[in-house]
C-alpha positions as CSV (number, residue, x, y, z in Angstrom):
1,X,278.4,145.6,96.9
2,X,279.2,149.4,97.5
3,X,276.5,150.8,99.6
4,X,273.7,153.0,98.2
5,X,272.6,156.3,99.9
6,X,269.6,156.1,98.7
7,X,268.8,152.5,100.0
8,X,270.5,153.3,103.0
9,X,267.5,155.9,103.7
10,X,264.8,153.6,102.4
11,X,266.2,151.2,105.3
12,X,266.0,153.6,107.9
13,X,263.0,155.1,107.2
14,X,261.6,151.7,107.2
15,X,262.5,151.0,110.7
16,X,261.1,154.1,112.0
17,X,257.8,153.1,110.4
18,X,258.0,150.0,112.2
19,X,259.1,151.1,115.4
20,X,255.4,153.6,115.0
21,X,253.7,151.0,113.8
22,X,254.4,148.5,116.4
23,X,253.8,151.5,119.4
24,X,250.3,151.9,117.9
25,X,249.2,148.3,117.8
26,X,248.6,146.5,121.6
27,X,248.6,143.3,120.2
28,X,253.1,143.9,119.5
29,X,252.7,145.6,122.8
30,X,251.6,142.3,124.4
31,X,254.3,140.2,122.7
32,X,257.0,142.7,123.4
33,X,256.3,142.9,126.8
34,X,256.6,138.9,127.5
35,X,259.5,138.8,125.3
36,X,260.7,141.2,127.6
37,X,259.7,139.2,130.4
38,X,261.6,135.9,129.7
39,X,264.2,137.7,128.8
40,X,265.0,139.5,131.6
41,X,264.3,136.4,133.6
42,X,267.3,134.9,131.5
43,X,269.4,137.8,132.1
44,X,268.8,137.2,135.9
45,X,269.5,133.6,135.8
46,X,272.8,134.1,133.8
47,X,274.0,136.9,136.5
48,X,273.6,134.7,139.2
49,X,274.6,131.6,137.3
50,X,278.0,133.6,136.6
51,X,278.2,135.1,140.0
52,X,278.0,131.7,141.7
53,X,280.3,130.3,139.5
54,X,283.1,132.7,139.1
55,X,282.8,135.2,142.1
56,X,282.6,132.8,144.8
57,X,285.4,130.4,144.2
58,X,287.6,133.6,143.6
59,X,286.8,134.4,147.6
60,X,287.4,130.9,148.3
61,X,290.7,131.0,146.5
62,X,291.3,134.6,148.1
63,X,290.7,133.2,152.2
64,X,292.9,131.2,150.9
65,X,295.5,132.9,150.2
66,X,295.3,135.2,153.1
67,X,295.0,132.1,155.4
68,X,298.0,129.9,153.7
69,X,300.5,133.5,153.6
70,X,299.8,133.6,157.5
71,X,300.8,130.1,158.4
72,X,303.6,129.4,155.9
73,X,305.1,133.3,156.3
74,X,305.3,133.5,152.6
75,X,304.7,137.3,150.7
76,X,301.1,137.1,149.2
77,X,301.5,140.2,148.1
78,X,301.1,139.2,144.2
79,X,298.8,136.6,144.4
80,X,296.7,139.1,146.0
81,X,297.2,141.6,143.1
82,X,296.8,138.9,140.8
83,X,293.1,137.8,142.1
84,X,292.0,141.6,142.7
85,X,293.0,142.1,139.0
86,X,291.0,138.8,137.8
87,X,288.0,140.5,139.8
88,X,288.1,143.8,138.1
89,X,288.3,141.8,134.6
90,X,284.9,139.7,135.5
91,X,283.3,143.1,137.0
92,X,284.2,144.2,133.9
93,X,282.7,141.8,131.8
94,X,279.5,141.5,133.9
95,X,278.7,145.2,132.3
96,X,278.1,143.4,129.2
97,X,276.0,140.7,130.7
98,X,272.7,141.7,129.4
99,X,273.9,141.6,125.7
100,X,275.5,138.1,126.8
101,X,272.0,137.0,128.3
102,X,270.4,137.9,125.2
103,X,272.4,135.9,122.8
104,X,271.8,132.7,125.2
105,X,268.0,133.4,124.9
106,X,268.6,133.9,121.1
107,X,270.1,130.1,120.7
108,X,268.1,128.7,123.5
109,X,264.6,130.1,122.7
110,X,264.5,130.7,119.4
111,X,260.2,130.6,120.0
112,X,259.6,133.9,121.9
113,X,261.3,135.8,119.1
114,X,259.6,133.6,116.6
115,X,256.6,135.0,118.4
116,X,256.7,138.8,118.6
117,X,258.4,138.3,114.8
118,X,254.8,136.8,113.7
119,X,252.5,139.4,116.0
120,X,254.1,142.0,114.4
121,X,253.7,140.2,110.8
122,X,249.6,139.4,111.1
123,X,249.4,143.2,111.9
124,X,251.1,144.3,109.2
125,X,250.3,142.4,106.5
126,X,247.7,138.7,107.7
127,X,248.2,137.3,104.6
128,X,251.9,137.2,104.5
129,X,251.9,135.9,108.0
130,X,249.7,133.1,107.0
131,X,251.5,132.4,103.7
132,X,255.3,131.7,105.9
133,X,253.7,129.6,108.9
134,X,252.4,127.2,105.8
135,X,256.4,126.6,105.4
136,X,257.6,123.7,107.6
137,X,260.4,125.1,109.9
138,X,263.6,123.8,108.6
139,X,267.0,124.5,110.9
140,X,269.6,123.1,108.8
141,X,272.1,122.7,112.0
142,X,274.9,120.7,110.4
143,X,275.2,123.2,107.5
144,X,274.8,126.5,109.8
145,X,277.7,124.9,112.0
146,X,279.6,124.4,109.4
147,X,279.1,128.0,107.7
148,X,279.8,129.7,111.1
149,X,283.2,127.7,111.4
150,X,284.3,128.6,108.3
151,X,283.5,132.1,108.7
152,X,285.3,131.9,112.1
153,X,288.2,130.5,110.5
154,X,288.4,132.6,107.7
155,X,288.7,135.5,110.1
156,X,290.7,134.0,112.6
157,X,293.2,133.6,109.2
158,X,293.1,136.9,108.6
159,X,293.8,138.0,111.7
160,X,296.5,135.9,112.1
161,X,298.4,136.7,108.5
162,X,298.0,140.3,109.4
163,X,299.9,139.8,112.9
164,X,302.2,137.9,111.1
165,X,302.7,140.4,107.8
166,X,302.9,143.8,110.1
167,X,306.2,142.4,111.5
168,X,307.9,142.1,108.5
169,X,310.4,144.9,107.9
170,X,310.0,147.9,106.0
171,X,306.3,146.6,104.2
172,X,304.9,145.9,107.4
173,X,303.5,148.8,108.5
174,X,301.1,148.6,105.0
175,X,299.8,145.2,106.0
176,X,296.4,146.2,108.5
177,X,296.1,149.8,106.0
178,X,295.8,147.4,103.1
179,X,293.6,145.0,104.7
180,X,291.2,147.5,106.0
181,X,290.6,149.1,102.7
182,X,290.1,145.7,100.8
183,X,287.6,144.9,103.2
184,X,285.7,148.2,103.7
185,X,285.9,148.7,100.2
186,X,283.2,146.0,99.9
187,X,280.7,148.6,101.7
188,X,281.7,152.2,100.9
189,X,284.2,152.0,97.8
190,X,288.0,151.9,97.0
191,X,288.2,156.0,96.9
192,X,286.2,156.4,100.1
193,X,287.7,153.4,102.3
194,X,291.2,154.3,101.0
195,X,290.3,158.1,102.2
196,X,289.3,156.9,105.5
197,X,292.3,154.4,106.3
198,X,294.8,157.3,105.0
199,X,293.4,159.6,107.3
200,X,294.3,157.4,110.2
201,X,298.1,157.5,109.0
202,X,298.2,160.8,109.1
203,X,296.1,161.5,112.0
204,X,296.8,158.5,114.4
205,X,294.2,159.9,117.1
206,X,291.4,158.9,114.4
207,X,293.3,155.2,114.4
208,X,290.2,154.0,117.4
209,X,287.1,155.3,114.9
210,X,288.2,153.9,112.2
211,X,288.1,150.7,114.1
212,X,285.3,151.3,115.5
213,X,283.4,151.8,112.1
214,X,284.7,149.0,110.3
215,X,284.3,146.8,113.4
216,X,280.3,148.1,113.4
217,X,280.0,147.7,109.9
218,X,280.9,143.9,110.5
219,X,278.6,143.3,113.7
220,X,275.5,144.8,111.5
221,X,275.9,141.8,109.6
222,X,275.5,139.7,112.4
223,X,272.7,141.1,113.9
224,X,271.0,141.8,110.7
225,X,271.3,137.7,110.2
226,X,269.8,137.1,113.8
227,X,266.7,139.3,113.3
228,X,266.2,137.2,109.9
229,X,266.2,133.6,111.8
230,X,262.5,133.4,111.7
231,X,262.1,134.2,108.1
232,X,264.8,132.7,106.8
233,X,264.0,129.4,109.5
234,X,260.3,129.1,107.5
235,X,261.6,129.1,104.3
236,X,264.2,126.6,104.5
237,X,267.0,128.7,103.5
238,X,270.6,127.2,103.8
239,X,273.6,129.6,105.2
240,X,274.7,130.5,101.3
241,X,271.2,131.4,100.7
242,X,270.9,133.7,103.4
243,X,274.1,135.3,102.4
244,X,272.9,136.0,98.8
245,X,269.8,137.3,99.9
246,X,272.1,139.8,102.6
247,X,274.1,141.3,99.8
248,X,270.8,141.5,97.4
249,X,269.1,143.9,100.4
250,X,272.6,144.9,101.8
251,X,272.3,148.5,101.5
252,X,268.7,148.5,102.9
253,X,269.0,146.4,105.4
254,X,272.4,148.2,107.2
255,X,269.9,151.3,106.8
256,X,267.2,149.8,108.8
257,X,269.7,147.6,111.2
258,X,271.7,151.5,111.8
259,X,268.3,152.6,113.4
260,X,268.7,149.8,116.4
261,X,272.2,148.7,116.5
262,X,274.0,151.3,118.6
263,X,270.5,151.3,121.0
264,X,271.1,147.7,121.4
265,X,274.8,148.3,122.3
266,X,273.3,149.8,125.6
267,X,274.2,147.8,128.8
268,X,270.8,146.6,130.3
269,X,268.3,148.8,128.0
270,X,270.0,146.7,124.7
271,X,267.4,143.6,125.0
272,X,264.7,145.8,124.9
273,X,265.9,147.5,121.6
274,X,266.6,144.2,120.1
275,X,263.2,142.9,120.7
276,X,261.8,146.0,119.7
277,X,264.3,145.5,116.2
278,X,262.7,141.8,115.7
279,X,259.6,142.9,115.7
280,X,260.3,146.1,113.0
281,X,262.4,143.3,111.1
282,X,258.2,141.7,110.4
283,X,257.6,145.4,108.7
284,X,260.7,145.2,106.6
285,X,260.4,141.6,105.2
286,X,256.9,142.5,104.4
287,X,257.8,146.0,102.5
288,X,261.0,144.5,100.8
289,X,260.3,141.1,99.3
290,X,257.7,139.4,97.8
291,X,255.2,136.9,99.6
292,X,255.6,133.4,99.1
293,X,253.0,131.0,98.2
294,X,251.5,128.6,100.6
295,X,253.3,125.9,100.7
296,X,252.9,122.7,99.2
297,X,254.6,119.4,99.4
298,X,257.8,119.2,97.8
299,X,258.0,123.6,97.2
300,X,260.9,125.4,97.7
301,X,261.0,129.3,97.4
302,X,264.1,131.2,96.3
303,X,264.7,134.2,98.4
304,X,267.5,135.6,97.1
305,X,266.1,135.6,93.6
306,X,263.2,138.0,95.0
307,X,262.7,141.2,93.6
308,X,261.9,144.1,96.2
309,X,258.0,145.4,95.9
310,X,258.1,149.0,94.4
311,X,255.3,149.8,95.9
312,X,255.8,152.6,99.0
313,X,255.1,151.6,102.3
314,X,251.8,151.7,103.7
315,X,250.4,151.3,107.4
């Protein structure tokens, strides 16, 4: 689905309502702030898990080596070189640690952002809140697995076959142009993707941006799904539903995820952004789709079949 302008603005404006909305009402203050809390207790936890675990054997296996070159007269020289370099590459690492912590808390609480996800939904609109508790939590583990592996694979594939393809004489250097308009083109359209992706043959200094968009394009995806867990978690929708009801709100929903995304991308200050986007995610649901009916034994409730309310947001 080509992205729409227009939907692309509803989405953002949306998320600065919600981000207002949720500064205005203490009750998302509260449950922002002690999913906050646990989170940057898990942040801490990880550091020093990592630290321990990496950091210290590294000056073990450095003494080591200083000790061993001195009795045995050998050259440590690039063993030395080769653990300093191992160092930099974990220092370098630990600057994304935050963003690491946050996507064990994600998987391994799944309940605090359960939490600020419903305060901010009984603010905005009680009944809705009340209507998608009624709906007995289903997590569908096998078939999210299975979905995740064979989105893995199918990437890891691609990957591959281009690596492959781009060393092939004479049509090689076509292969990753190619690839990157098919897939863009799914986004922004043949004529723009095609404009973007030529522009990066003929200026290769713009090769990085290009990257860099179609990468972000991809992650918003992700991190649009994560925000979603809660509703999609109440309503018992498998992986291929939540897909379908993506690309039925795909325009809207990059709009609204473009408001939070590069914020979250922010060593250290990103967990507070993506809390901040998990509540506002409460807003959006609640603007965007129609509310489901209490549930009752045996019920099931087709999201991706739900048609977007028309009426304008209200506060």
């Amino acid at each position: 689905m080509v992205l729409n302008v227009k939907e692309l603005s509803h989405g953002f404006s949306l998320a600065v309502e919600a981000t207002q909305f949720a500064v205005r009402h203490k009750r998302v203050q509260t449950k922002f702030i002690e999913a906050l809390k646990i989170t940057c207790i898990g942040m801490a936890v990880a550091y020093a898990l990592i630290y321990g675990l990496v950091f210290f054997p590294l000056f073990l296996v450095q003494t080591g080596n200083t000790v061993f070159s001195t009795l045995l007269q050998y050259d440590s020289t690039q063993s030395a070189l080769a653990l300093l370099s191992t160092r930099d590459a974990v220092n370098h690492f630990l600057t994304m640690l935050p963003l690491l912590g946050l996507d064990i808390i994600t998987h391994a609480r799944p309940a605090v952002f359960g939490r600020i996800f419903f305060g901010m939904l009984d603010e905005v609109d009680p009944k809705y809140a009340e209507a998608l508790r009624s709906w007995p939590m289903r997590k569908f583990r096998w078939a999210k697995l299975k979905f995740a592996a064979q989105r893995l694979g199918k990437r890891y594939a691609m990957t591959l076959g281009a690596s492959l393809l781009s060393r092939v004489p004479y049509i090689g250097w076509m292969v990753v142009p190619v690839g990157t308009v098919s897939v863009m083109a799914k986004f922004v359209g043949y004529p723009a993707s095609a404009a973007v992706v030529a522009l990066s043959v003929v200026a290769p200094g713009s090769k990085r941006t290009m990257f860099f968009i179609f990468k972000s394009l991809l992650a918003m995806g992700d991190f649009s799904r994560d925000l979603l867990k809660p509703y999609f978690s109440h309503l018992g929708a498998k992986p291929k539903q939540q897909v379908a009801f993506y690309r039925a709100n795909e325009s809207a929903m990059i709009g609204f995820i473009l408001a939070f995304y590069f914020f979250v991308q922010l060593s250290w200050v990103g967990p507070a952004f993506f809390i901040l986007a998990q509540a506002a995610i409460a807003f959006f649901i609640s603007r965007q789709t129609l509310r489901p009916p209490m549930y009752t034994p045996g019920a099931t409730w087709q999201i991706a079949e739900e048609k977007r309310k028309s009426a304008s947001p209200s506060t």
